[in-house]
C-alpha positions as CSV (number, residue, x, y, z in Angstrom):
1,X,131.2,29.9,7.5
2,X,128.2,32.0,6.6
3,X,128.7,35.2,4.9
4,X,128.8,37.8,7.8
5,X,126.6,39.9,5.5
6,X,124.0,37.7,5.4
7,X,121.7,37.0,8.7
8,X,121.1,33.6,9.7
9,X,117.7,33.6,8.4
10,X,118.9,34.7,4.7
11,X,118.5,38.6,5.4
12,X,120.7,41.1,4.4
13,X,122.2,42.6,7.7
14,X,122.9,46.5,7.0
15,X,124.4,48.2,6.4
16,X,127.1,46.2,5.6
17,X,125.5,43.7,3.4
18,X,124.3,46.2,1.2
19,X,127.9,48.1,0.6
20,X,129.0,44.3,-0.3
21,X,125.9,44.2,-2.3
22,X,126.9,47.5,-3.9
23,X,130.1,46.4,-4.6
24,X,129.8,43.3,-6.4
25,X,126.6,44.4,-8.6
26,X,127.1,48.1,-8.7
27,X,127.9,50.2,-11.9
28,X,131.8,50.0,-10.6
29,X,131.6,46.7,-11.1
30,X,130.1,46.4,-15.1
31,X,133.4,46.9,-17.4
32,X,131.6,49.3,-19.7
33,X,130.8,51.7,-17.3
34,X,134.3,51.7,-16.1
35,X,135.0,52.0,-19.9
36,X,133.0,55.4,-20.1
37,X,134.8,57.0,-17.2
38,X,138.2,57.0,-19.3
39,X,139.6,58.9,-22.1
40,X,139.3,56.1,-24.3
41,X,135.9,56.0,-24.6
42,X,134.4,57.5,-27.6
43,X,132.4,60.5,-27.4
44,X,129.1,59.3,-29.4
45,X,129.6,56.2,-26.6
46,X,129.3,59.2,-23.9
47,X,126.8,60.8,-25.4
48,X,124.6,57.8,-25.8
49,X,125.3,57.3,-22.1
50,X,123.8,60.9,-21.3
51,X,120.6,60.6,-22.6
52,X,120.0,57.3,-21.3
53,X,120.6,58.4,-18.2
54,X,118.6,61.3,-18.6
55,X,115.4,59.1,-19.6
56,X,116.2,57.1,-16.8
57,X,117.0,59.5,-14.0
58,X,116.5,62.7,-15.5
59,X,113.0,63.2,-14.5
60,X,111.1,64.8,-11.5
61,X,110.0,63.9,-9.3
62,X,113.1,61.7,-9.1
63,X,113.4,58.6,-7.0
64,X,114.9,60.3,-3.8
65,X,111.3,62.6,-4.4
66,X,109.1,59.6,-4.8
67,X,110.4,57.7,-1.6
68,X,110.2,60.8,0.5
69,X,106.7,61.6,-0.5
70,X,105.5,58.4,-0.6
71,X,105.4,58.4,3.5
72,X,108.8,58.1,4.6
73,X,109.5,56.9,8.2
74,X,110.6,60.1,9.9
75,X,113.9,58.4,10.4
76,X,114.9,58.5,7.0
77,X,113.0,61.5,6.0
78,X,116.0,64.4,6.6
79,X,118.1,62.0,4.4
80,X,116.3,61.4,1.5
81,X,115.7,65.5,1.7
82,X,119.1,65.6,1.3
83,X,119.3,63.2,-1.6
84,X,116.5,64.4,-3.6
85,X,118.3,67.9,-3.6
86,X,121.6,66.1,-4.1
87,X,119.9,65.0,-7.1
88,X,118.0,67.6,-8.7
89,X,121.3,69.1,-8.7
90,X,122.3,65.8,-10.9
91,X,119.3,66.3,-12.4
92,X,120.8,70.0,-13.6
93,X,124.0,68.6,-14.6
94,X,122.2,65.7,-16.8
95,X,120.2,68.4,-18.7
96,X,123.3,70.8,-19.7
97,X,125.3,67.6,-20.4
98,X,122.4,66.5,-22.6
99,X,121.9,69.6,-24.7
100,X,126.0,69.9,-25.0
101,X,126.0,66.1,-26.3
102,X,123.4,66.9,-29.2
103,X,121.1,64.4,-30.8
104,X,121.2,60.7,-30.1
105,X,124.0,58.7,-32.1
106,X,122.4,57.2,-35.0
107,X,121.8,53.1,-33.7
108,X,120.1,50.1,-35.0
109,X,117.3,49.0,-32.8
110,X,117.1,52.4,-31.6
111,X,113.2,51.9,-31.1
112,X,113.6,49.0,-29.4
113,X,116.5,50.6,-26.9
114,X,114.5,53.4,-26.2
115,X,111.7,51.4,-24.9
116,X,113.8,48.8,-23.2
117,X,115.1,52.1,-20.9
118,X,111.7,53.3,-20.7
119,X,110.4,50.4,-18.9
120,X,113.4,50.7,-16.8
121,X,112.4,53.7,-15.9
122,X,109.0,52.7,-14.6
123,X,110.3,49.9,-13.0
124,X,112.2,52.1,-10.5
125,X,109.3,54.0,-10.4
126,X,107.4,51.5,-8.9
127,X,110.1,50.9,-6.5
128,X,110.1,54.1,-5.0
129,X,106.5,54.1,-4.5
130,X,106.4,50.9,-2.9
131,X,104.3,49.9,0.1
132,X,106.7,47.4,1.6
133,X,108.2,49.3,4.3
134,X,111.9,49.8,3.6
135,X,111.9,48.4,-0.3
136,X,111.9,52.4,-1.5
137,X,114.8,53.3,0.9
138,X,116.8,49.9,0.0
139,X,116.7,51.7,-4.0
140,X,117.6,55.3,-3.2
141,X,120.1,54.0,-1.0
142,X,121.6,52.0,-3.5
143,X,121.0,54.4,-6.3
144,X,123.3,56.8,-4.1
145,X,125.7,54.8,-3.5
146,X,125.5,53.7,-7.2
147,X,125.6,57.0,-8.4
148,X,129.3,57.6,-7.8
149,X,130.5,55.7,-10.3
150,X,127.8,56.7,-12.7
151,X,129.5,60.6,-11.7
152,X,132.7,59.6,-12.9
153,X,131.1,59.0,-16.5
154,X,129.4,62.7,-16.1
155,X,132.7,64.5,-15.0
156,X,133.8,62.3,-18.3
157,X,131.4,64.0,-20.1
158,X,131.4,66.9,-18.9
159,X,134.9,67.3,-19.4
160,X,134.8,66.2,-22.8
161,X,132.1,68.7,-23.9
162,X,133.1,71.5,-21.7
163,X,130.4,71.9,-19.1
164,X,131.0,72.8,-15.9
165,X,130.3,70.3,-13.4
166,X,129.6,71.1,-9.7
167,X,130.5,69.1,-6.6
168,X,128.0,66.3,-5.7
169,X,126.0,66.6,-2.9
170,X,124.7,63.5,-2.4
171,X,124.3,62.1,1.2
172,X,126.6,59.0,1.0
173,X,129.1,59.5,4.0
174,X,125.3,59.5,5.6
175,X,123.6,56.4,4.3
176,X,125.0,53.5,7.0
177,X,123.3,55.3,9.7
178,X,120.3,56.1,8.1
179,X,119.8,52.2,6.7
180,X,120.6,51.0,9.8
181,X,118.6,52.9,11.9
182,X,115.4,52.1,9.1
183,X,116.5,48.1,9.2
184,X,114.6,47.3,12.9
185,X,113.5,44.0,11.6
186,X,114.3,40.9,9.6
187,X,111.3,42.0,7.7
188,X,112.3,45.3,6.8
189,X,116.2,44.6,6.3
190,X,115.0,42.3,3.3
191,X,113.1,44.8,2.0
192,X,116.0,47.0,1.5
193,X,118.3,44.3,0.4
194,X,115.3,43.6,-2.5
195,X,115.2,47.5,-3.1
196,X,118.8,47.8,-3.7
197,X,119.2,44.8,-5.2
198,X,116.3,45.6,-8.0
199,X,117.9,48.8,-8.8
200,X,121.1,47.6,-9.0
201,X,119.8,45.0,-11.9
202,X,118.3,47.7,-13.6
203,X,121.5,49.7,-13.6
204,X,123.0,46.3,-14.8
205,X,120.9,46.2,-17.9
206,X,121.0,49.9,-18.3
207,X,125.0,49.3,-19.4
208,X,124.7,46.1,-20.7
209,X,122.5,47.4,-23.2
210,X,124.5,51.3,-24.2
211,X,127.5,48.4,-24.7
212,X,125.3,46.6,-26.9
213,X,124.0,49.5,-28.6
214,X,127.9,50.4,-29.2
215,X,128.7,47.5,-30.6
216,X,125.8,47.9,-33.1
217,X,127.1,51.3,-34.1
218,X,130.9,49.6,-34.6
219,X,129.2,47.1,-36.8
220,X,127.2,49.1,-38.9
């Protein structure tokens, strides 16, 4: 039987196909993110964690910013308003988590890391600026949907360094309406499944690599 979140013609059907998506590829899914979100995990591993995060979504104009300015169908417009000042609140959060962390844990390969994240960082750049209608949309949404597990690492942190973290305001509850209402064509519904599915990836090798990099630090 074909997967009911895939259409006939090999398109992801929305919005269900991309919470599926989500789920399977998502942060939630990669053991060392789930790793950072407990007390076990060890500070410098948090703290390397931060300031990744900050290179890779700490900057403005953020995605959410990008997409929206970028010529946004009107549609999804009051949504990603709401999600790029969900996350210039994240933003906030990154920066005070950052400073409270203090410098970078000493790592081999930290050259090569710190360019590895850096291209990451342009790649979803590119996404958001995309001219394939419904590609930038298909990466905030999934980079929202994303980001709740990625705030269970923060409210880690945050706990762990004593910052105070405030609620997130992200638009989640509201992203199924807004994809579907954006996916009116098999055309447009694989855009978004290739938006969400490229940031998810990069997400991917965002924590494959911070577990690599601890594992360097363990060995040296």
């Amino acid at each position: 039987m074909m997967d009911q979140g895939l259409a006939s013609n090999g398109a992801m059907r929305m919005p269900g196909g991309l919470v599926r998506l989500a789920d399977a590829d998502g942060a939630a899914a990669h053991a060392w993110c789930r790793h950072l979100a407990t007390p076990q995990a060890q500070q410098r591993d948090l703290g390397d964690a931060v300031h990744a995060l900050c290179i890779l979504h700490g900057h403005q104009p953020g995605l959410a910013d990008a997409a929206r300015d970028h010529g946004a169908t009107p549609t999804a417009r009051q949504w990603l308003n709401q999600a790029a000042d969900g996350f210039a609140a994240e933003r906030s959060l990154l920066a005070k988590l950052a400073a409270a962390a203090g410098p970078l844990p000493s790592t081999p390969g930290h050259a090569e890391s710190q360019a590895a994240i850096t291209a990451q960082r342009h790649a979803l750049e590119m996404l958001a600026r995309s001219d394939r209608c419904g590609c930038a949309i298909g990466a905030v949404a999934a980079l929202v949907g994303d980001w709740l597990a990625i705030r269970r690492i923060l409210d880690a942190a945050a706990a762990r360094y004593t910052v105070a973290a405030p609620a997130m305001t992200l638009p989640a509850d509201a992203t199924p309406a807004m994809v579907a209402s954006v996916a009116t064509s098999p055309g447009i519904e694989r855009a978004i499944g290739f938006g969400a599915e490229q940031l998810l990836a990069q997400h991917r090798g965002l924590w494959s690599l911070l577990e690599a990099r601890a594992e360097a630090r363990d060995r040296s």
